[in-house]
MARVEX-117614 format. One record per atom (N, C-alpha, C): atom name; x, y, z; residue number from 0; chain; residue in three letters. Coordinates in nm, 2 decimals. Layout:
N
@a = CA; x = X; y = Y; z = Z; k = NUM; c = A; r = ala $
...
END
This chain:
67
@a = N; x = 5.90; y = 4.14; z = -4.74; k = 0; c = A; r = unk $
@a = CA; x = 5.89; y = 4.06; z = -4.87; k = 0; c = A; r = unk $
@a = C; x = 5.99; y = 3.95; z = -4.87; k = 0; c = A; r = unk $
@a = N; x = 5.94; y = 3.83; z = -4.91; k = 1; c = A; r = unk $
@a = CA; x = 6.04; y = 3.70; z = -4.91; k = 1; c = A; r = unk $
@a = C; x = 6.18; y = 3.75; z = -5.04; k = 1; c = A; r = unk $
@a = N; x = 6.25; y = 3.67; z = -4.99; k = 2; c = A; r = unk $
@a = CA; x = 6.35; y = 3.73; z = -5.11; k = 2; c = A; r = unk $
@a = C; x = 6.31; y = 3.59; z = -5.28; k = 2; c = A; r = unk $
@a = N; x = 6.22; y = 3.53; z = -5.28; k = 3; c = A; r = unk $
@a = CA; x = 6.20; y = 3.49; z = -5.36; k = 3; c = A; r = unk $
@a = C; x = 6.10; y = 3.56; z = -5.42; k = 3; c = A; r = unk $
@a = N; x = 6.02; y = 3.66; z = -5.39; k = 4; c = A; r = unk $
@a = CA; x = 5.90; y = 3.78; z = -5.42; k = 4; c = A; r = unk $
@a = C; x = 6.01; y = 3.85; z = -5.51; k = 4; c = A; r = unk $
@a = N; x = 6.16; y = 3.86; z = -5.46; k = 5; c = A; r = unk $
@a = CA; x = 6.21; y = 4.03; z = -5.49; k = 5; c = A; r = unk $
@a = C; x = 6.25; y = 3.99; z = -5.61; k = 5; c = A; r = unk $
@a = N; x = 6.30; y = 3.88; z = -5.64; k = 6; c = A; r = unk $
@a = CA; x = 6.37; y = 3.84; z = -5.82; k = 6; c = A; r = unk $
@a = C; x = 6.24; y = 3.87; z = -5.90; k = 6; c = A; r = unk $
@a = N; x = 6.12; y = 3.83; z = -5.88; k = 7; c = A; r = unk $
@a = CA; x = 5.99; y = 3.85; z = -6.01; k = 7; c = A; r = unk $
@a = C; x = 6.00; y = 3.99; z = -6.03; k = 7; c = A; r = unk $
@a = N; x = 5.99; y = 3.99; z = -6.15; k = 8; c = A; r = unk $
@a = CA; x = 5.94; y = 4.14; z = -6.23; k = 8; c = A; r = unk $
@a = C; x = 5.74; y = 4.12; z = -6.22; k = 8; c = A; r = unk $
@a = N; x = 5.70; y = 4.27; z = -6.18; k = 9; c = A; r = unk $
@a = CA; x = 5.58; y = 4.21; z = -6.17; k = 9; c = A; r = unk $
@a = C; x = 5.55; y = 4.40; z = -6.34; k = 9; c = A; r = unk $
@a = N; x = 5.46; y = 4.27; z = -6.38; k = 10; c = A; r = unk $
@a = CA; x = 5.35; y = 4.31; z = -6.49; k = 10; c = A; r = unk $
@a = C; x = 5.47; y = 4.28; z = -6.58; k = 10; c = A; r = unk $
@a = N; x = 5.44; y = 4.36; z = -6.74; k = 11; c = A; r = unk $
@a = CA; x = 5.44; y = 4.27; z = -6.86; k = 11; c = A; r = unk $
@a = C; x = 5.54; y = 4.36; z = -6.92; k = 11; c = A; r = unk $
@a = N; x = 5.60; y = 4.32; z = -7.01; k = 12; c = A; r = unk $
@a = CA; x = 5.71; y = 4.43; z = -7.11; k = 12; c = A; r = unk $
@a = C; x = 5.60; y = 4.48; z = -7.23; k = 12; c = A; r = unk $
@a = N; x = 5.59; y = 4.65; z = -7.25; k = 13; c = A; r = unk $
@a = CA; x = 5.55; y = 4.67; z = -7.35; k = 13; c = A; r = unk $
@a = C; x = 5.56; y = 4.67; z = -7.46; k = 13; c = A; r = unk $
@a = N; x = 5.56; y = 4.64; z = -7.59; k = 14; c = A; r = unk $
@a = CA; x = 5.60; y = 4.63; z = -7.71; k = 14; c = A; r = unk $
@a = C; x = 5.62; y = 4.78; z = -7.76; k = 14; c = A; r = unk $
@a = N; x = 5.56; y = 4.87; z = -7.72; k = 15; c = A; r = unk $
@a = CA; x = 5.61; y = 5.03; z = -7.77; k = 15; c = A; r = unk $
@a = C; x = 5.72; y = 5.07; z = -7.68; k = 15; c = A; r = unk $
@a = N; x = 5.73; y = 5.07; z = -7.56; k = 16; c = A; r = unk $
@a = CA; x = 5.84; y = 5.14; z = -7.44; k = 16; c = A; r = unk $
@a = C; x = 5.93; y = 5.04; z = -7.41; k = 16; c = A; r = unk $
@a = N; x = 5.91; y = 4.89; z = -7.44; k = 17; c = A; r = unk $
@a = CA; x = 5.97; y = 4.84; z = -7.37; k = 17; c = A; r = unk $
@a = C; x = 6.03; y = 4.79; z = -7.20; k = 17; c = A; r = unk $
@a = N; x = 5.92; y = 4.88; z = -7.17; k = 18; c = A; r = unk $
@a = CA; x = 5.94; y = 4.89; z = -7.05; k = 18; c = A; r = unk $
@a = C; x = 5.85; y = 4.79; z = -6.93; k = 18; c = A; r = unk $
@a = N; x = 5.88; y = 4.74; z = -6.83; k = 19; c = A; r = unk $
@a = CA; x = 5.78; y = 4.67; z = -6.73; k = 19; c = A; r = unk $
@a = C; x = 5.68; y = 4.77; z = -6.72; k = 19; c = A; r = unk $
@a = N; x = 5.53; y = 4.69; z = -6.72; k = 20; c = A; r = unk $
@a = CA; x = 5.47; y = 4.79; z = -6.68; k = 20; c = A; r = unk $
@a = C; x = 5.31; y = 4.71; z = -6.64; k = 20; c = A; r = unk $
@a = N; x = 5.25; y = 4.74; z = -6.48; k = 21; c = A; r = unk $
@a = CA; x = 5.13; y = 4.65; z = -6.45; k = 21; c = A; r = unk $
@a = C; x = 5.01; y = 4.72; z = -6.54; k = 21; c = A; r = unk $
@a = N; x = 4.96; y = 4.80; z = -6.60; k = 22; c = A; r = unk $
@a = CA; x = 4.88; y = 4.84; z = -6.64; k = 22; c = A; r = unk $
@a = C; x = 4.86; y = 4.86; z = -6.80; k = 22; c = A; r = unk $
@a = N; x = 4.77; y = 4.83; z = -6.86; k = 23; c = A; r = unk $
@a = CA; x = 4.77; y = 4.84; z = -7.06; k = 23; c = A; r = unk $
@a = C; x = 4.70; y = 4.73; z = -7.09; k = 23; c = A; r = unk $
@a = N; x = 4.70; y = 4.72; z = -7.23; k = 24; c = A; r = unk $
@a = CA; x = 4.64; y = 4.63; z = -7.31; k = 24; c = A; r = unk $
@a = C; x = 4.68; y = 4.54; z = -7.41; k = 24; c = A; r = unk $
@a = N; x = 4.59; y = 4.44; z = -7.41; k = 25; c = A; r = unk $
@a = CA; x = 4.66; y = 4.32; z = -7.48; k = 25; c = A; r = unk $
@a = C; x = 4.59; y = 4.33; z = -7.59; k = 25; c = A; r = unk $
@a = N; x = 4.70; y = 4.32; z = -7.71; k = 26; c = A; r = unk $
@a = CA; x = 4.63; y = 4.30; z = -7.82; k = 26; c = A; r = unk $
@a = C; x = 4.67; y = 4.16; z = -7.91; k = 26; c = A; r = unk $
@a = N; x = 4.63; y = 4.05; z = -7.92; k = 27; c = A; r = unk $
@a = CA; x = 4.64; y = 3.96; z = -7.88; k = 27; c = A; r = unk $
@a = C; x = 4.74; y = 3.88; z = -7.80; k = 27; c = A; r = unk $
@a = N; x = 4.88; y = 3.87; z = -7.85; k = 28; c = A; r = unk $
@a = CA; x = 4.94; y = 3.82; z = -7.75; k = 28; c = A; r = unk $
@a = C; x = 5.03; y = 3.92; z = -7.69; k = 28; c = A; r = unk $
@a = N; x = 4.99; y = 4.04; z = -7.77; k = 29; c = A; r = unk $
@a = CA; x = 5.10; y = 4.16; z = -7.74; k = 29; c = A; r = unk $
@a = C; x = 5.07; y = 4.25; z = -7.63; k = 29; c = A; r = unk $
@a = N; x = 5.16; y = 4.30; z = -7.54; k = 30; c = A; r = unk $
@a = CA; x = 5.10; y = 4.40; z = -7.42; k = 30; c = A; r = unk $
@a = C; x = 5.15; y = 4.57; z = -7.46; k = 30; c = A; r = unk $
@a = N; x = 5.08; y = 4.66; z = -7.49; k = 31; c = A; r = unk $
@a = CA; x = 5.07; y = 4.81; z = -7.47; k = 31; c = A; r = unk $
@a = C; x = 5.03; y = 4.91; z = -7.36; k = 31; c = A; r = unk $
@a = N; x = 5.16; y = 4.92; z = -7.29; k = 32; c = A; r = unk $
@a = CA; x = 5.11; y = 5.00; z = -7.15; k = 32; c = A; r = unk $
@a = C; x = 5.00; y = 5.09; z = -7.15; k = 32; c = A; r = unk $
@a = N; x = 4.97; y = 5.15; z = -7.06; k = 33; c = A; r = unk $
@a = CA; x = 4.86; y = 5.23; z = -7.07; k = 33; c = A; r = unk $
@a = C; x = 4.93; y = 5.37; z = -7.11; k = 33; c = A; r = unk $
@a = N; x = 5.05; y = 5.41; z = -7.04; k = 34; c = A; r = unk $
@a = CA; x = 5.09; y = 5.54; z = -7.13; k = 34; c = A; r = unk $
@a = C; x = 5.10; y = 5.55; z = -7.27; k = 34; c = A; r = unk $
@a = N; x = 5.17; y = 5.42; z = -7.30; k = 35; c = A; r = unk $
@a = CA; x = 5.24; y = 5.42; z = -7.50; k = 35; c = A; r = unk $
@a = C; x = 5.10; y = 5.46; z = -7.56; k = 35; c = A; r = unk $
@a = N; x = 4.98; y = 5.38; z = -7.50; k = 36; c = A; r = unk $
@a = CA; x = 4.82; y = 5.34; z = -7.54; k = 36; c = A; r = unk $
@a = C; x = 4.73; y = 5.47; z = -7.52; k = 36; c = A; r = unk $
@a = N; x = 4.76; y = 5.59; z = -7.44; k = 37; c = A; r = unk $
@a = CA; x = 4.69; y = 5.71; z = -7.43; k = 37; c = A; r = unk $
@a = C; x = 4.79; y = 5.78; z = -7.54; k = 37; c = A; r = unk $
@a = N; x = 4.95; y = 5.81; z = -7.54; k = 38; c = A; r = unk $
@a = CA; x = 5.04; y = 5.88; z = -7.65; k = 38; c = A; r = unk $
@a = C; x = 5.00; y = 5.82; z = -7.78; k = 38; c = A; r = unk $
@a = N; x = 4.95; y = 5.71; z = -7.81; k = 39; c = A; r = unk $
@a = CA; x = 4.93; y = 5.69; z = -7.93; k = 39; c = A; r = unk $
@a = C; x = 4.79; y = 5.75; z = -7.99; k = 39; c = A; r = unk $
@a = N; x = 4.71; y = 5.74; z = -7.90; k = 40; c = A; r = unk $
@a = CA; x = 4.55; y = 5.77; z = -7.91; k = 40; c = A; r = unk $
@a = C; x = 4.56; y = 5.91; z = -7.95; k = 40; c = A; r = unk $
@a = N; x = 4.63; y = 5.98; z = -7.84; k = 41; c = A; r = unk $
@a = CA; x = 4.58; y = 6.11; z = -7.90; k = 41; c = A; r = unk $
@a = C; x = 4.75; y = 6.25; z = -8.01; k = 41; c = A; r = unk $
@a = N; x = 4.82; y = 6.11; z = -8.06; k = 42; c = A; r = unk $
@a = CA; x = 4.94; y = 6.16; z = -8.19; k = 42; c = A; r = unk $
@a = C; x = 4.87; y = 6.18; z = -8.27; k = 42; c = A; r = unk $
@a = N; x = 4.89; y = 6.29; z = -8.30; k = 43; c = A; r = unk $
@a = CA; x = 4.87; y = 6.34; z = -8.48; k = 43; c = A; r = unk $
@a = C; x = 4.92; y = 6.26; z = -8.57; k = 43; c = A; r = unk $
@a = N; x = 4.90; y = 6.22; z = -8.71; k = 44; c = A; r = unk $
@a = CA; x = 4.87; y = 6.15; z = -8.77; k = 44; c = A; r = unk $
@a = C; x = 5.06; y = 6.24; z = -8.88; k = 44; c = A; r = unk $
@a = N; x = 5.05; y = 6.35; z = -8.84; k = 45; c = A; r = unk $
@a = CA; x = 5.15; y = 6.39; z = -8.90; k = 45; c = A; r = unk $
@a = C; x = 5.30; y = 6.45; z = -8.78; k = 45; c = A; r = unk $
@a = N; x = 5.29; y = 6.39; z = -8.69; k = 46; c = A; r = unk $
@a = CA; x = 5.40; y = 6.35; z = -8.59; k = 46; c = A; r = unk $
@a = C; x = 5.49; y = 6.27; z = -8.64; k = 46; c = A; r = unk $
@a = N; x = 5.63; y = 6.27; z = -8.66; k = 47; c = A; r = unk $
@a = CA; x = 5.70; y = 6.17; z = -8.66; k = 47; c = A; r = unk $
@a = C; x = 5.70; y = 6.08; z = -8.58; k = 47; c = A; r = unk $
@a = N; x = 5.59; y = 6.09; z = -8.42; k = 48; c = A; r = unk $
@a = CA; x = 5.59; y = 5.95; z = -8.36; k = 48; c = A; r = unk $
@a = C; x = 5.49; y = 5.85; z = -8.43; k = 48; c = A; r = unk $
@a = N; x = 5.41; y = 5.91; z = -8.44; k = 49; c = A; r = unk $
@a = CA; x = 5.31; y = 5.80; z = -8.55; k = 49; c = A; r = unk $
@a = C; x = 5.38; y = 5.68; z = -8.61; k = 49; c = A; r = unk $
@a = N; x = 5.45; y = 5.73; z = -8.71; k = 50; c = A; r = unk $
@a = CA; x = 5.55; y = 5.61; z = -8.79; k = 50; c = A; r = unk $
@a = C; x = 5.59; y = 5.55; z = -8.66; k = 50; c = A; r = unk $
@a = N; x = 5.69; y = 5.57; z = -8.62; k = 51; c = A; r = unk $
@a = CA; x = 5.73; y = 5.49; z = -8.47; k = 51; c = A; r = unk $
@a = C; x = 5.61; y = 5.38; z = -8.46; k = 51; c = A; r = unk $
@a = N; x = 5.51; y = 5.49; z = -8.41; k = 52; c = A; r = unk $
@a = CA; x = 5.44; y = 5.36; z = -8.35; k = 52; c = A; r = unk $
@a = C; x = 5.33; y = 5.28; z = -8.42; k = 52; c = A; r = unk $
@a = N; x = 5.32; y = 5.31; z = -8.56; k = 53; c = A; r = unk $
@a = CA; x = 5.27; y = 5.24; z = -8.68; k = 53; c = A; r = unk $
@a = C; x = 5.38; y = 5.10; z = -8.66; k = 53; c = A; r = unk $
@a = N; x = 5.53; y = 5.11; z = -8.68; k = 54; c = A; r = unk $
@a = CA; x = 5.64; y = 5.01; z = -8.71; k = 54; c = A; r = unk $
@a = C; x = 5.65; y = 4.94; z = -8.58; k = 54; c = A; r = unk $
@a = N; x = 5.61; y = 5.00; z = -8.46; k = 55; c = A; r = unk $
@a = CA; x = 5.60; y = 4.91; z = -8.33; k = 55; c = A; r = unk $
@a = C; x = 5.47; y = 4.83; z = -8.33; k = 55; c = A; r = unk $
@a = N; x = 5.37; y = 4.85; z = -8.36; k = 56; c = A; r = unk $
@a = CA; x = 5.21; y = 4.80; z = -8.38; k = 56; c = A; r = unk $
@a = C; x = 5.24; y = 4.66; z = -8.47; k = 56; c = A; r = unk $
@a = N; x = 5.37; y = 4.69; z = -8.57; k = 57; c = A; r = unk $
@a = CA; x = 5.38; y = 4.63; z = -8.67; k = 57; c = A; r = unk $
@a = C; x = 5.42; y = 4.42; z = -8.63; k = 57; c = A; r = unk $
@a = N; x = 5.49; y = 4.48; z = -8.52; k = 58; c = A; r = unk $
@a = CA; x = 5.54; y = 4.32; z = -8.36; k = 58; c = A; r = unk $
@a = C; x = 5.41; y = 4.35; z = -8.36; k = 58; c = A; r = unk $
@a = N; x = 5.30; y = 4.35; z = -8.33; k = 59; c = A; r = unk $
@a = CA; x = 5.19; y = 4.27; z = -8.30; k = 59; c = A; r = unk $
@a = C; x = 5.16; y = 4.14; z = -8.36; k = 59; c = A; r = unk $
@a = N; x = 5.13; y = 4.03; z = -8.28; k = 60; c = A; r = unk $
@a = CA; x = 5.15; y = 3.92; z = -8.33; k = 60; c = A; r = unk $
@a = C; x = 5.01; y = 3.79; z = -8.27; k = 60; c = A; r = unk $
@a = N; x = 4.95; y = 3.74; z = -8.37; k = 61; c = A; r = unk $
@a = CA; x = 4.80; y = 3.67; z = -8.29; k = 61; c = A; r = unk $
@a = C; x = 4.86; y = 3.52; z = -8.38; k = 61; c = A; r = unk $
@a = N; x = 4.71; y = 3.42; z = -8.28; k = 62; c = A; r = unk $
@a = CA; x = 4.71; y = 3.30; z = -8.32; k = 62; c = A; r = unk $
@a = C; x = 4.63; y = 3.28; z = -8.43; k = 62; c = A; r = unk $
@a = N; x = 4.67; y = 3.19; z = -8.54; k = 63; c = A; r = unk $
@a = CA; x = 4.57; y = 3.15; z = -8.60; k = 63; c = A; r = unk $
@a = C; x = 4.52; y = 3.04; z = -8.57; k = 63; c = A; r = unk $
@a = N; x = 4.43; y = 3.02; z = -8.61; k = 64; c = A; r = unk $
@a = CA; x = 4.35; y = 2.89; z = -8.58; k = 64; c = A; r = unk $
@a = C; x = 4.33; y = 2.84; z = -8.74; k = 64; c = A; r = unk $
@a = N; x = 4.41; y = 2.73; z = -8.79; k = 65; c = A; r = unk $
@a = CA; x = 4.40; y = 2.68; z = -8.87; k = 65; c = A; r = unk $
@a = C; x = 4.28; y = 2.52; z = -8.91; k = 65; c = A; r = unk $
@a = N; x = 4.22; y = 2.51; z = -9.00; k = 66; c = A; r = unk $
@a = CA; x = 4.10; y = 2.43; z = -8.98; k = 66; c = A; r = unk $
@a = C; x = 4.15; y = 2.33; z = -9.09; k = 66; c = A; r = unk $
END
């Protein structure tokens, strides 16, 4: 690997983990790894992670298109 390969971080910082991660989804400009995005899917609604990640969902952030 060139040593200009080894400085890139490769994939995207998640908005729930914060963490690098090449796999998840974009919700519009925002990325959710695929783990935060399965733990969220299948949290009870009466977990204290919920809130968590109701207030992390909350950084979700899109374009408008103003006319």
């Amino acid at each position: 690997m060139s040593s200009s390969m080894m400085g890139k971080k490769i994939g995207e910082t998640c908005i729930v983990c914060e963490q690098q991660k090449e796999t998840g989804i974009h919700l519009y400009t925002s990325f959710i790894c695929e783990d935060c995005e399965k733990d969220m899917v299948l949290t009870d609604t009466n977990d204290p992670k919920y809130k968590y990640y109701i207030e992390r969902l909350k950084m979700v952030t899109y374009k408008q298109n103003i006319s």
